[in-house]
C-alpha positions, 0 to 999 in steps of 0.5 A, a space after each residue: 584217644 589217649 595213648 598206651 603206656 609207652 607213649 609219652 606225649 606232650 612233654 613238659 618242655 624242652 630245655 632248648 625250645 624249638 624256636 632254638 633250631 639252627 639259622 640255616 639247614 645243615 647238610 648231612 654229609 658235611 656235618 657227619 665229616 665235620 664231626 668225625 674231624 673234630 669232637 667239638 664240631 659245630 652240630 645243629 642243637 637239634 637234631 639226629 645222628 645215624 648211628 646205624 642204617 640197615 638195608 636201606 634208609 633215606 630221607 623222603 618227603 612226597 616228592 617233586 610233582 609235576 617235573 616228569 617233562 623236565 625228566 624228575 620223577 616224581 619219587 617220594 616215600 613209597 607209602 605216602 599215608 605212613 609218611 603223612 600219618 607220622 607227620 600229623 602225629 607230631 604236628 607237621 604239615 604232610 609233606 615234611 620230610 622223614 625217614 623211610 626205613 626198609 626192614 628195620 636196622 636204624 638207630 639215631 641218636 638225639 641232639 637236643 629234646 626231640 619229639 617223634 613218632 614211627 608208622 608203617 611196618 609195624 617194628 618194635 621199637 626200643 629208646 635206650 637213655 645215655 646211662 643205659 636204661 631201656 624202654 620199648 616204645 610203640 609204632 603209630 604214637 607220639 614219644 619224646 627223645 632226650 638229648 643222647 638218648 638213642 632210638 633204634 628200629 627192630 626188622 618188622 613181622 610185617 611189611 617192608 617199610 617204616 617211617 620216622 617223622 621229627 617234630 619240625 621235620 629234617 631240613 636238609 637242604 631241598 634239591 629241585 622242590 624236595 628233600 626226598 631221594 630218588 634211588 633210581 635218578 640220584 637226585 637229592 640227598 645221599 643214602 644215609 650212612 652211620 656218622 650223618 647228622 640231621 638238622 631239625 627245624 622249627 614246629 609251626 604248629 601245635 601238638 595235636 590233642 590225639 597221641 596215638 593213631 590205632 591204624 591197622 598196620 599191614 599183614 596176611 598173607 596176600 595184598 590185594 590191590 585194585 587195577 585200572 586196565 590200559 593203557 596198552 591191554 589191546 596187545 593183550 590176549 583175553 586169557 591174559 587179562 583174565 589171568 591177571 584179577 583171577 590168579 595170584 602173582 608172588 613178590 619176587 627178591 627182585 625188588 626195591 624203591 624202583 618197583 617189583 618183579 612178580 612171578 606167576 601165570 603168564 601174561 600172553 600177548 595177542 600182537 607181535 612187535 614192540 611199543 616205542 618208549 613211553 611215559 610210565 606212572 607209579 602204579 604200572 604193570 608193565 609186562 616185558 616178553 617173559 610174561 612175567 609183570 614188573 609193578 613200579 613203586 615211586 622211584 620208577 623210571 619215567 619211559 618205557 617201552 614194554 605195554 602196560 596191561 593196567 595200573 594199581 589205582 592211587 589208593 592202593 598203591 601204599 598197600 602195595 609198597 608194604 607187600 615182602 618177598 613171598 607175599 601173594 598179590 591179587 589184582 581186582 578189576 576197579 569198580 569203575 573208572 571213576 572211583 579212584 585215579 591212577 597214581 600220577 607220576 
């Protein structure tokens, strides 16, 4: 399918090819200060410089799967499908690396010839070339960054959170199996700030012959997402449960890469007491002695010890992760236990 105007896939070639990408990764935060001490700093010949990062910016990837008994998360990017899409857009395997971007605010520079492609929340976009020239670009498609040129993200009109894939993905260095951040354990790189310097590494695949995904992107005003009830809905009273798929909840300000407080009717329990800690996965509805259900997103903790009414099936769960203070969310019983599994980890 070809690409609209503002796409420009499959350039000619870069003057530094790929195979050009530096012998080793570089980190961001020894890069950043080198270069802040000496203009002639030794960058990678490929690469990204932040120049601004918003709320919130940090690198992921799809995370460290299966460390939850060695006390590491899981995390990731909190929309694993955006992710996956921007990498398939570019030519990288899914799990490469990126950026996740919370309501807009980054801007990166270009060091060396680049290829890119942002998806998500839907956020204009716009490239301005080292002599000033503008151009608007557009989400879910392949665009080329010249060196100097910079790339800035606009908040969205909907959803929360955007991803930036490079062509060779970023390549900092991996902790524990995964270049992703993990806000709530500190585990891997540091937030981004202005000033980091991204290395690039080398693509191993071609570019795909389709440029552009016309994915609908998230929007209306309610998010509805399919729930597994359990582990723990005994401690539940059947007006509770009832509540849950029946009655809307609303995204409260309290929220972040951890999970969301949401506000609406009361989830009663039918038992007195408390649980002791127990294993949490991404997807949960745990519901404190307010009443009021927190939904964990990907950098949840790994216990807890309030009852978990039901867990958002692993399909919905990026829906979920692009849902905006304010934003309605309805919960539906799944059709049957089999037809999508709980979120792992």
């Amino acid at each position: 399918m070809p690409g609209p105007a503002d796409s420009t896939a499959h350039p000619a070639g870069p003057a530094h090819p790929e195979g050009t990408a530096p012998a080793g990764p570089v980190p961001a935060s020894a890069a950043a200060s080198a270069c802040a001490a000496a203009p002639a700093c030794d960058a990678p010949q490929r690469g990204l410089r932040v120049l601004a990062t918003g709320m919130l910016a940090v690198l992921q990837d799809l995370g460290r799967p299966g460390q939850a008994s060695l006390g590491v998360g899981h995390g990731g990017a909190a929309d694993r499908g955006a992710l996956a899409l921007a990498n398939r857009l570019v030519g990288n395997p899914v799990a490469a690396a990126g950026i996740e971007v919370t309501f807009g605010g980054l801007g990166v520079r270009a060091i060396g010839h680049l290829v890119v492609a942002v998806t998500g929340a839907p956020c204009p976009l716009r490239t301005t070339a080292p002599d000033g020239r503008a151009r608007a670009r557009a989400v879910n498609a392949v665009f080329h960054l010249r060196p100097g040129e910079e790339l800035w993200l606009d908040p969205p009109a909907s959803g929360l959170r955007s991803y930036l894939a490079v062509r060779g993905g970023i390549t900092v260095p991996p902790v524990l199996g995964s270049r992703s951040t993990d806000t709530l354990a500190n585990i891997g790189p540091d937030r981004l700030s202005a000033g980091a310097v991204l290395p690039v590494g080398v693509a191993a695949n071609p570019l795909p012959a389709i440029d552009f995904a016309p994915v609908p992107g998230p929007g209306g005003d309610e998010v509805w997402l399919r729930v597994l009830f359990g582990p723990r809905d005994d401690w539940f009273t059947a007006e509770a449960r009832e509540h849950l798929v029946t009655e809307p909840y609303l995204v409260t300000s309290e929220m972040d890469r951890v999970g969301m407080r949401l506000s609406g009717p009361a989830l009663a329990r039918a038992r007195t007491g408390e649980l002791p800690s127990e294993g949490m996965v991404r997807g949960a509805l745990q519901v404190p002695p307010s009443g009021q259900p927190t939904l964990f997103l990907a950098d949840h903790p790994l216990t807890g010890g309030y009852p978990v009414i039901a867990v958002v099936v692993d399909a919905d769960i990026d829906r979920a992760a692009q849902a905006r203070p304010g934003q309605r969310i309805r919960f539906r019983a799944a059709s049957s236990p089999g037809a999508s599994r709980p979120a792992g980890g």
